[in-house]
Biopython code that builds the backbone (N, CA, C, O; Angstrom):
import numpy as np
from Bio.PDB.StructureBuilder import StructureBuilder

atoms = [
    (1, "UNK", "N", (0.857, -1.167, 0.000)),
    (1, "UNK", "CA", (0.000, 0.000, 0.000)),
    (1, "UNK", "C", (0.900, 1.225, 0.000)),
    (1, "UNK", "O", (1.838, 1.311, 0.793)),
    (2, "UNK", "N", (0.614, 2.190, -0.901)),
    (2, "UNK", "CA", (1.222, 3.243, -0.882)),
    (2, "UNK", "C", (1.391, 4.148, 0.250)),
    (2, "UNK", "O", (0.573, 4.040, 1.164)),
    (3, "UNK", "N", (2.459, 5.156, 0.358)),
    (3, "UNK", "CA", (1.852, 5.422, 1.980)),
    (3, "UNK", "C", (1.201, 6.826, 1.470)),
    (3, "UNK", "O", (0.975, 7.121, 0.297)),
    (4, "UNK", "N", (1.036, 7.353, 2.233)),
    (4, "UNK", "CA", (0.107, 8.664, 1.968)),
    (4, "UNK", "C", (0.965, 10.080, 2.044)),
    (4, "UNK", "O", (2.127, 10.099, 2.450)),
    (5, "UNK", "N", (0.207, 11.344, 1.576)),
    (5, "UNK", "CA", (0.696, 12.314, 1.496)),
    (5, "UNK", "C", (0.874, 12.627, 2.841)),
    (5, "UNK", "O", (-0.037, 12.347, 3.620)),
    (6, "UNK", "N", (2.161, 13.300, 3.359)),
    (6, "UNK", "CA", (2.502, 14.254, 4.386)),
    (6, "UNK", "C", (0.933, 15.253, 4.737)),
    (6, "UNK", "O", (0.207, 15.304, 5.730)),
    (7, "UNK", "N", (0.896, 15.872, 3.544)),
    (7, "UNK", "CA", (-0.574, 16.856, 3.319)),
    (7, "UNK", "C", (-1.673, 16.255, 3.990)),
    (7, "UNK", "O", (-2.263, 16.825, 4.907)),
    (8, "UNK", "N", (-1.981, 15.087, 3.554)),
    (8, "UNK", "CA", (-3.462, 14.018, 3.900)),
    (8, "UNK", "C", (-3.043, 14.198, 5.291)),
    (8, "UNK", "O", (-3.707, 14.859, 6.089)),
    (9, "UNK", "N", (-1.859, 13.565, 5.606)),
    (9, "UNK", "CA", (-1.968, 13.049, 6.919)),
    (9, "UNK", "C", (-2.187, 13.706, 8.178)),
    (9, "UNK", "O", (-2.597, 13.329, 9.275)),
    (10, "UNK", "N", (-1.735, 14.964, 7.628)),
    (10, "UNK", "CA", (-1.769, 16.695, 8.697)),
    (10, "UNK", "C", (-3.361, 16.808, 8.568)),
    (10, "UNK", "O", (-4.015, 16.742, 9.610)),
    (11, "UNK", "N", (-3.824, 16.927, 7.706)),
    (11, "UNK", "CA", (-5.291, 17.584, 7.291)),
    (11, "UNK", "C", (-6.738, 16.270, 8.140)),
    (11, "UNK", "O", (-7.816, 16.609, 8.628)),
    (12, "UNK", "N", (-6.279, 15.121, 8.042)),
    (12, "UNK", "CA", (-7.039, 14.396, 8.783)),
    (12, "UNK", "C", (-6.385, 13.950, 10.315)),
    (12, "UNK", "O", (-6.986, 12.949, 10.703)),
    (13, "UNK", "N", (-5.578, 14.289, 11.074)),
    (13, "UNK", "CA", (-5.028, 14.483, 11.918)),
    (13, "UNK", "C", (-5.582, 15.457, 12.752)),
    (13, "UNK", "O", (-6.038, 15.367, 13.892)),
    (14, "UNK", "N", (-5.404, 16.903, 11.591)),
    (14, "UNK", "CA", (-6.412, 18.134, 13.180)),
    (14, "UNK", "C", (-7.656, 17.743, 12.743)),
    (14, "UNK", "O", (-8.079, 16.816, 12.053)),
    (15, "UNK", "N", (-8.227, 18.864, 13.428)),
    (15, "UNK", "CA", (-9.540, 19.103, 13.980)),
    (15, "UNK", "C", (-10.469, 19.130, 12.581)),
    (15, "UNK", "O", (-11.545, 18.565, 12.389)),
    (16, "UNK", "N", (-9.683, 19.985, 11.658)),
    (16, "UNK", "CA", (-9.702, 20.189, 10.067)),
    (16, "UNK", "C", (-10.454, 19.332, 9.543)),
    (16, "UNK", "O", (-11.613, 19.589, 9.215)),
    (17, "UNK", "N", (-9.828, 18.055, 9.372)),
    (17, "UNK", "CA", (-10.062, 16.887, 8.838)),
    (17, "UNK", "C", (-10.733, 16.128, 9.517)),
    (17, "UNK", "O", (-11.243, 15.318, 8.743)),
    (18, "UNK", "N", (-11.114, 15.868, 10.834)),
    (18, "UNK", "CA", (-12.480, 15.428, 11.079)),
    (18, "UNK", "C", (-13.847, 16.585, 10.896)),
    (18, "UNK", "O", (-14.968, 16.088, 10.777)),
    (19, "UNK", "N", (-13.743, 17.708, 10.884)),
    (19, "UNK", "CA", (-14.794, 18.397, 10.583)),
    (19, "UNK", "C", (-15.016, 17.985, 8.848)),
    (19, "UNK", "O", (-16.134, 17.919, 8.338)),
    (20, "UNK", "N", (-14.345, 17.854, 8.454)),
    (20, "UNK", "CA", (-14.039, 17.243, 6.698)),
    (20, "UNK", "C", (-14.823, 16.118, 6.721)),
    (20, "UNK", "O", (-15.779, 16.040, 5.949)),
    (21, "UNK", "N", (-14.509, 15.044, 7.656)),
    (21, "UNK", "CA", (-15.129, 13.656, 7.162)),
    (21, "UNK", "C", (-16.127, 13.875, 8.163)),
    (21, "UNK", "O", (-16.146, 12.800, 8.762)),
    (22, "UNK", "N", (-16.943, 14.608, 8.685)),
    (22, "UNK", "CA", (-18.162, 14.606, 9.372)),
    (22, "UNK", "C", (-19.091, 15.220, 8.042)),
    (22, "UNK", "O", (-20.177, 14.855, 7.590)),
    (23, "UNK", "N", (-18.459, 15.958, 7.769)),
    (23, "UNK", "CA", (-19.314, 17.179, 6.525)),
    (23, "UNK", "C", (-19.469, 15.542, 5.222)),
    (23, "UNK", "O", (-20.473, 14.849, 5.056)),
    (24, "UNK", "N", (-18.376, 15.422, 4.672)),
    (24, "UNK", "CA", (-18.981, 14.161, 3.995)),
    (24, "UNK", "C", (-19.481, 13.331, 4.502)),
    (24, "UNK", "O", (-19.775, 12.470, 3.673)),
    (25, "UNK", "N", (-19.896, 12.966, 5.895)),
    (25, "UNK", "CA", (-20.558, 12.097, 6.110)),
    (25, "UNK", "C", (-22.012, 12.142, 6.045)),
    (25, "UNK", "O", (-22.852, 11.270, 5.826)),
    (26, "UNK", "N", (-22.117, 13.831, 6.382)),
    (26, "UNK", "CA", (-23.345, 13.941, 6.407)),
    (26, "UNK", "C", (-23.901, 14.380, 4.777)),
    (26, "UNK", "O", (-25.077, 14.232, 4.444)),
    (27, "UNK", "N", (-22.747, 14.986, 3.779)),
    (27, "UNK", "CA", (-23.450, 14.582, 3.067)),
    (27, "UNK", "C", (-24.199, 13.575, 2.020)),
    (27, "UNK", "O", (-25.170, 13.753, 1.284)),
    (28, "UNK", "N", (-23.197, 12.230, 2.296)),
    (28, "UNK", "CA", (-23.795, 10.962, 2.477)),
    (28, "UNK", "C", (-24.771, 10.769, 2.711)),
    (28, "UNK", "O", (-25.452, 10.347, 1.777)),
    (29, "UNK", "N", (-25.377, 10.926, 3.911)),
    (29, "UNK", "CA", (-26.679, 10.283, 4.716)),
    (29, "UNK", "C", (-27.366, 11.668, 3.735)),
    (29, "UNK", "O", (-28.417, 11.174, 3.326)),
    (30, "UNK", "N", (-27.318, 12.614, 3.366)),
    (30, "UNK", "CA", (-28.566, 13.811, 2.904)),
    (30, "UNK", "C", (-28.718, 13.229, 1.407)),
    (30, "UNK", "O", (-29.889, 13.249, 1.030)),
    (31, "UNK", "N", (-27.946, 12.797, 0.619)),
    (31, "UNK", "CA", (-28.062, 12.162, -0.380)),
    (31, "UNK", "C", (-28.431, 10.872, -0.665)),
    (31, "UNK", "O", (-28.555, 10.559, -1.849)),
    (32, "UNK", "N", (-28.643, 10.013, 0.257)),
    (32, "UNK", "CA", (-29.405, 8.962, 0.595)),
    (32, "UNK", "C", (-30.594, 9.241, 0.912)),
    (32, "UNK", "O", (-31.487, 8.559, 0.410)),
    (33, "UNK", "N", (-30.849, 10.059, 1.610)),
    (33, "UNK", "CA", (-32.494, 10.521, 2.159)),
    (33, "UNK", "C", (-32.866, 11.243, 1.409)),
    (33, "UNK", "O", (-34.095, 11.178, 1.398)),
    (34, "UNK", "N", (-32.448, 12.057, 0.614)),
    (34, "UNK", "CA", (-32.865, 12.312, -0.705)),
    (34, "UNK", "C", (-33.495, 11.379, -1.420)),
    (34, "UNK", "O", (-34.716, 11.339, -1.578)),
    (35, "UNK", "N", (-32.594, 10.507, -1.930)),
    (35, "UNK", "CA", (-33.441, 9.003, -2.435)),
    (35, "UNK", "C", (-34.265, 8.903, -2.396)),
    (35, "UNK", "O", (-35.138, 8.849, -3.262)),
    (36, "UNK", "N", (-34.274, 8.815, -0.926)),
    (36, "UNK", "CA", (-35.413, 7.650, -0.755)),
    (36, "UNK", "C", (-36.734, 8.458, -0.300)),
    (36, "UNK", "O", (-37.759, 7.891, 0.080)),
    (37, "UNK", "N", (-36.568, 9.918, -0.394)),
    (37, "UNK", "CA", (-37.618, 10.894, -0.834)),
    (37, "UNK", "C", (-38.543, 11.039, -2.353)),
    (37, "UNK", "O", (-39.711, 10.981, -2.738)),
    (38, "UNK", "N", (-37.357, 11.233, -2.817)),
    (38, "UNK", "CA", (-37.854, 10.610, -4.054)),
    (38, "UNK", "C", (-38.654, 9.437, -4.730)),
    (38, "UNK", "O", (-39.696, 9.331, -5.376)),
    (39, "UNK", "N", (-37.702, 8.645, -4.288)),
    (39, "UNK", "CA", (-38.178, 7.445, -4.481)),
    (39, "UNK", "C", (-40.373, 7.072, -3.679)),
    (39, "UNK", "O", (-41.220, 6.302, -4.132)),
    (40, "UNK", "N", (-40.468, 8.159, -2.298)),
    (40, "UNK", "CA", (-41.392, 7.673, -1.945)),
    (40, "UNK", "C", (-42.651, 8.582, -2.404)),
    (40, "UNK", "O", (-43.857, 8.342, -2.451)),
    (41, "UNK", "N", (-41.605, 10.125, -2.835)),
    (41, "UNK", "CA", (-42.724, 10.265, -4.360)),
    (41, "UNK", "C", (-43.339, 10.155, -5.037)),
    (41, "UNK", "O", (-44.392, 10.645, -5.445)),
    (42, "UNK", "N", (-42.199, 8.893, -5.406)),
    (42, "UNK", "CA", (-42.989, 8.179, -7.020)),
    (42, "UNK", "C", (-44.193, 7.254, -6.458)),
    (42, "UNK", "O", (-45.395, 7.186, -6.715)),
    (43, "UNK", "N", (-43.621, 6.808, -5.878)),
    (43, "UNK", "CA", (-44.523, 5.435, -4.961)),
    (43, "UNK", "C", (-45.994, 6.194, -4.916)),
    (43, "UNK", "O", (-47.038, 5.750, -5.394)),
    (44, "UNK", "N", (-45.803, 7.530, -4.178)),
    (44, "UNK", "CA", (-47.018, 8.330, -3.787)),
    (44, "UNK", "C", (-47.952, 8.760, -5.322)),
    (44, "UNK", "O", (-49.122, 8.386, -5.402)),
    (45, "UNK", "N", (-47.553, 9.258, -6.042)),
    (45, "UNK", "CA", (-47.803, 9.442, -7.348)),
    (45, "UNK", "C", (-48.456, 8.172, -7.735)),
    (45, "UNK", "O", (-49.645, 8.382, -7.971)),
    (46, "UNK", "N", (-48.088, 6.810, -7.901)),
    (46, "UNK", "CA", (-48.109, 5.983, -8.979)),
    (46, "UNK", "C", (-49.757, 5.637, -8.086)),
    (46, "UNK", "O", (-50.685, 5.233, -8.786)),
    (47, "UNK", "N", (-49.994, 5.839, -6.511)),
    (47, "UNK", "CA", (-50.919, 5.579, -5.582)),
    (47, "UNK", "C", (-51.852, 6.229, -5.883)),
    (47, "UNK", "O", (-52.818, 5.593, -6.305)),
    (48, "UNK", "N", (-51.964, 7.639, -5.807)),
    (48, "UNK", "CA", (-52.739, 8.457, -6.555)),
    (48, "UNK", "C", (-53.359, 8.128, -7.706)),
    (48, "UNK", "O", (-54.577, 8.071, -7.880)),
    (49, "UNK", "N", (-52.465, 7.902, -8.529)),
    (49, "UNK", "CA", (-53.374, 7.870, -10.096)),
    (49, "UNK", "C", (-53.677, 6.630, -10.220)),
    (49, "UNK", "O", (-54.282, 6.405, -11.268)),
    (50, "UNK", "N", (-53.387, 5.177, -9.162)),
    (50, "UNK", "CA", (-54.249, 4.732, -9.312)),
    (50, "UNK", "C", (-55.603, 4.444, -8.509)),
    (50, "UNK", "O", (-56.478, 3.706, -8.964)),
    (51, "UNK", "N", (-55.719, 5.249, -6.975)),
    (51, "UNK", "CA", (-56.733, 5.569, -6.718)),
    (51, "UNK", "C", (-57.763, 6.665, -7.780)),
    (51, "UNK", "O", (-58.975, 6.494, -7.912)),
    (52, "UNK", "N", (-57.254, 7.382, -8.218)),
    (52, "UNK", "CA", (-58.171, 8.364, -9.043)),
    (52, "UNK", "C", (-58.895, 7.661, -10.032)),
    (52, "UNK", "O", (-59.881, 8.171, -10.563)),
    (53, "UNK", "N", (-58.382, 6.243, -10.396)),
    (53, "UNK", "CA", (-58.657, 5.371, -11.741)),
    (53, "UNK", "C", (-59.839, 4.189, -10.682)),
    (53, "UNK", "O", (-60.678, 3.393, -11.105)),
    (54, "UNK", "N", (-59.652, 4.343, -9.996)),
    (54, "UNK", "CA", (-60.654, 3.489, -8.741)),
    (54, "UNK", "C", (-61.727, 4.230, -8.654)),
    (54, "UNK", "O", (-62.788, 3.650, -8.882)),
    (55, "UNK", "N", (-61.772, 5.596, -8.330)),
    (55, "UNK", "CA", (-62.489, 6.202, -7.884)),
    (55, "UNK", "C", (-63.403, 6.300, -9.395)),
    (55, "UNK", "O", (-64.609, 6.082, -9.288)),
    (56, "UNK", "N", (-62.983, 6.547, -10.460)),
    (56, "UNK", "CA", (-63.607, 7.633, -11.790)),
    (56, "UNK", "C", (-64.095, 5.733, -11.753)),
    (56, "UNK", "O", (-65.280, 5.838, -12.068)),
    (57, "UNK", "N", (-63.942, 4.778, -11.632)),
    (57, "UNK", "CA", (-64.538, 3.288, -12.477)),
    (57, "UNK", "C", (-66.037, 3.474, -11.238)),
    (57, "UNK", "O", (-67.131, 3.146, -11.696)),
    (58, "UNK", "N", (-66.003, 3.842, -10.175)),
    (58, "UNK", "CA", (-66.676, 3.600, -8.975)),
    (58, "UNK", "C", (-67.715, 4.618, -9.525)),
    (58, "UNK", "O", (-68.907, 4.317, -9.453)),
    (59, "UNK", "N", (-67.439, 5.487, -9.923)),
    (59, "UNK", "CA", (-68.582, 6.926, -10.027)),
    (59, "UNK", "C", (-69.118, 6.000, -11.215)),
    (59, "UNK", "O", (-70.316, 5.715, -11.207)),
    (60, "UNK", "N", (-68.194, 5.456, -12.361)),
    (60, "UNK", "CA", (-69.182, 5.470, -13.277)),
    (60, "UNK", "C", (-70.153, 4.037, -13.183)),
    (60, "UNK", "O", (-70.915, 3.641, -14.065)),
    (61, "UNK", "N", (-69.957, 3.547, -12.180)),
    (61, "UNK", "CA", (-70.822, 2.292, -12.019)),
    (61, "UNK", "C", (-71.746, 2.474, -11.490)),
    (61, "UNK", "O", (-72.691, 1.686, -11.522)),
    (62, "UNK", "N", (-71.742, 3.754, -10.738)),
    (62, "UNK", "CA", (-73.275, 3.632, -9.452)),
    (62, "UNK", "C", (-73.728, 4.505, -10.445)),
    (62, "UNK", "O", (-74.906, 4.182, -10.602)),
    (63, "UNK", "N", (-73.367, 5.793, -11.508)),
    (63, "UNK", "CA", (-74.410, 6.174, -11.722)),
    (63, "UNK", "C", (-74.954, 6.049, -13.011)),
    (63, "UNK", "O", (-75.858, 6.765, -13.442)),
    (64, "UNK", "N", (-74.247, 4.883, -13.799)),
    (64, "UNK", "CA", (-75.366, 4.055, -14.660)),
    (64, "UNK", "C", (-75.886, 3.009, -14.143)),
    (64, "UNK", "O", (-76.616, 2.321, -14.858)),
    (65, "UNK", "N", (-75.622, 2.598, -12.670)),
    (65, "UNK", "CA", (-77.000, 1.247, -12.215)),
    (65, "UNK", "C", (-78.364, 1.953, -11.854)),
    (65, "UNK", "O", (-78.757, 3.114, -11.743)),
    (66, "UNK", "N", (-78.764, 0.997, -11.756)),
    (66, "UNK", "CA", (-80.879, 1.395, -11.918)),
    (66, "UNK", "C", (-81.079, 1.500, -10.652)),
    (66, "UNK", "O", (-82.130, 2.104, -10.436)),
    (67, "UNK", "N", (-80.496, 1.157, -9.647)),
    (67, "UNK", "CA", (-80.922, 0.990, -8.214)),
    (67, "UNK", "C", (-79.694, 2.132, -7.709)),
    (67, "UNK", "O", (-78.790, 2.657, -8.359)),
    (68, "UNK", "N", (-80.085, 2.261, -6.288)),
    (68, "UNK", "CA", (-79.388, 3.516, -5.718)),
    (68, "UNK", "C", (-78.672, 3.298, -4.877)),
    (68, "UNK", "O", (-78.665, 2.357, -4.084)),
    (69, "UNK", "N", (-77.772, 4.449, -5.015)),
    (69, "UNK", "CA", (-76.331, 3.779, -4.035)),
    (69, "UNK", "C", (-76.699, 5.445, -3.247)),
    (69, "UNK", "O", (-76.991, 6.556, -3.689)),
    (70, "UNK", "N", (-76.444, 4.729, -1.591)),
    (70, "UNK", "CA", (-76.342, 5.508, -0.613)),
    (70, "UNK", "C", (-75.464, 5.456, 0.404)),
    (70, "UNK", "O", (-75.484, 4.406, 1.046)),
    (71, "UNK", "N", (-74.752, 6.226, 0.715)),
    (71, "UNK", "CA", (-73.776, 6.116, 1.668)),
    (71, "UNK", "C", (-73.385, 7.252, 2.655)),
    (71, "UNK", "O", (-73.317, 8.401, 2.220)),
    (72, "UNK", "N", (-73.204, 7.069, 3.558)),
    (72, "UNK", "CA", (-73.019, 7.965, 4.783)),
    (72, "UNK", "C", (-71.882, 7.722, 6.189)),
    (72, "UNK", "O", (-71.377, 6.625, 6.428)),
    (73, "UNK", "N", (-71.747, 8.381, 6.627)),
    (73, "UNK", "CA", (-70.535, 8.218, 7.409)),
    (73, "UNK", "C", (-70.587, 7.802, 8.896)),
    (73, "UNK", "O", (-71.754, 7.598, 9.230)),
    (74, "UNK", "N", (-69.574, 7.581, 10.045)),
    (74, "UNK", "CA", (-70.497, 7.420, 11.223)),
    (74, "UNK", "C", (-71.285, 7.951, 11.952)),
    (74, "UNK", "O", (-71.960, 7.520, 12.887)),
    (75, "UNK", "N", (-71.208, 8.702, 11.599)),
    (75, "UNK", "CA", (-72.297, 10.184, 12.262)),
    (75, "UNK", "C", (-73.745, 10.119, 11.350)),
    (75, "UNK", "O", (-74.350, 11.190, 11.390)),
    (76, "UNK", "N", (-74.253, 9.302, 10.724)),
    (76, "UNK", "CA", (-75.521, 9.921, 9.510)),
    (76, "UNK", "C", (-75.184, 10.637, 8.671)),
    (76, "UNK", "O", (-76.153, 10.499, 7.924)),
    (77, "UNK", "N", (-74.235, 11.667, 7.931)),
    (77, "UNK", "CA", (-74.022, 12.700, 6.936)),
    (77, "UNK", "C", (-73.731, 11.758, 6.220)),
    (77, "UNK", "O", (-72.912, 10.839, 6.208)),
    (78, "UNK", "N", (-74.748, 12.235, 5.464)),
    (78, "UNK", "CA", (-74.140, 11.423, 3.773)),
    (78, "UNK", "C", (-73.044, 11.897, 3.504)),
    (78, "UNK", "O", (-72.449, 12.860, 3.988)),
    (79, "UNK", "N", (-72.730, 11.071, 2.568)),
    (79, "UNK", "CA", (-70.690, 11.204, 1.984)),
    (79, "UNK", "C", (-71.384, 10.761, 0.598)),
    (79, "UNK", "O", (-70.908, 11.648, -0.110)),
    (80, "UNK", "N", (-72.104, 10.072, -0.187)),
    (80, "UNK", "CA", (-72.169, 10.200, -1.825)),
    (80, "UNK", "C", (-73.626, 9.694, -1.672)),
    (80, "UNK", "O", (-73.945, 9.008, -0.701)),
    (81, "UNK", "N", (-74.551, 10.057, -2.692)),
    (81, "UNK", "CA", (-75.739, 9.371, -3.115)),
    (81, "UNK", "C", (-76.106, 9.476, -5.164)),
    (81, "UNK", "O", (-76.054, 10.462, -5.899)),
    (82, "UNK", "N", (-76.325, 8.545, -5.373)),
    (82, "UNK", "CA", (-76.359, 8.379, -6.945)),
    (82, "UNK", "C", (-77.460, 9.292, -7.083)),
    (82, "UNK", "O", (-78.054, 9.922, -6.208)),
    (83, "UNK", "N", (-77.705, 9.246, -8.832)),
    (83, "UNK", "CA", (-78.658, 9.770, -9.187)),
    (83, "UNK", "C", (-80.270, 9.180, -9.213)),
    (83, "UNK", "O", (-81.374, 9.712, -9.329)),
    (84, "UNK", "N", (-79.941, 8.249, -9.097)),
    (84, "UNK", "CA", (-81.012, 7.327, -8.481)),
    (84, "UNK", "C", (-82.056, 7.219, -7.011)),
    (84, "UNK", "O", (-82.831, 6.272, -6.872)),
]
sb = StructureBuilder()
sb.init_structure("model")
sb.init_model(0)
sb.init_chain("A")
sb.init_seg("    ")
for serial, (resi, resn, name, xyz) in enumerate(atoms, 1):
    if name == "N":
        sb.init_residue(resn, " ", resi, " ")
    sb.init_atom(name, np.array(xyz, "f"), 0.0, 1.0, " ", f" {name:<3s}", serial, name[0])
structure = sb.get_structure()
């Protein structure tokens, strides 16, 4: 193994160079959680549009059936009623 620079070895030695590898460390972990922000984005997105595709098949079933759809919440307030 090669040995290292005089330079390196001063610079991670003080105080310098652990404030250095704390700062990359953290920006490690912020670029990881980034990720996986992202990543739970998409997840959230792909959830959405396919609840919205649930929801638009649901509307259009109750209000071409012949019989009536009623629904209400735990309290009595209705929450949807067809045209029926």
């Amino acid at each position: 193994m090669p040995a290292a620079e005089p330079s390196y070895l001063f610079l991670f030695a003080t105080g310098a160079g652990l404030l250095l590898a704390a700062m990359l460390w953290q920006l490690f972990n912020l670029r990881k959680s980034n990720e996986r922000l992202k990543h739970a984005a998409q997840e959230r997105e792909l959830v959405i549009a396919t609840l919205r595709g649930t929801e638009a098949r649901f509307y259009e079933l109750t209000e071409s059936s012949p019989v009536g759809f009623f629904f209400t919440d735990i309290d009595g307030k209705r929450i949807y009623a067809n045209r029926r």
